[in-house]
N, C-alpha and C positions, 0 to 999 in steps of 0.2 A: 218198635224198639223194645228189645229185651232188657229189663234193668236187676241185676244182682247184685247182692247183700255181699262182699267177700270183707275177711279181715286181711292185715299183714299175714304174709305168708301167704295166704290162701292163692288160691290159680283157677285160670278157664281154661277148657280147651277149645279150640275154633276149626270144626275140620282135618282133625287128627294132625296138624300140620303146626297150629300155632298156642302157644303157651302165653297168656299174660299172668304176671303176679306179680300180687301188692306188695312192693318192698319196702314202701312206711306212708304213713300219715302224718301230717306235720300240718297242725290249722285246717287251714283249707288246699293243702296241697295233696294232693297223692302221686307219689312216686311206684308210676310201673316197671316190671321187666320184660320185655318181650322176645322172646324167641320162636323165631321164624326159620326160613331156607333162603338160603341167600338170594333167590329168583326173585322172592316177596319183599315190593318195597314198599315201607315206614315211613311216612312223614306225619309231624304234626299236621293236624288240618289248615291251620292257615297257611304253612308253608305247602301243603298240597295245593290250594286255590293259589297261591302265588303264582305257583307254576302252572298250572293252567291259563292264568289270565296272560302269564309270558306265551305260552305256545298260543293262544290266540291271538294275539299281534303279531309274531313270527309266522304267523299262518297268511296274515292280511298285510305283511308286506314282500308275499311272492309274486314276480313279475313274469312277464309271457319270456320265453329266453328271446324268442323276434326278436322284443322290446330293449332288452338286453343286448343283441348285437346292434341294434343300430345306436343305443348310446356309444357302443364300444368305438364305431368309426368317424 
């Protein structure tokens, strides 16, 4: 893991592609900006693991289509 020092205002670049910067410090909150391409998606991380652990049940309850017609009749 890379860790750096930035103030308000200051910025990274990630890949010629992505822009993060400090737009305030409040306590223990920091408020970032991020800009990206809109291809690249953003989520906080817990909402990123949310959604993983949804596509992993949607994943474990796909059924044989067979399985599928014979309910149907």
């Amino acid at each position: 893991m890379l860790v750096l020092g930035r103030k308000k205002g200051e910025s990274i670049i990630i890949d010629d592609q992505i822009e993060i910067t400090i737009n305030s410090v409040e306590g223990e909150t920091v408020k970032l900006g991020i800009e990206a391409p809109r291809h690249i998606t953003i989520h906080r991380k817990e909402v990123y693991l949310e959604i993983q652990e949804e596509n992993k049940k949607a994943m474990s309850n796909v059924i044989d289509i067979s399985d599928f017609l014979k309910m149907k009749k």
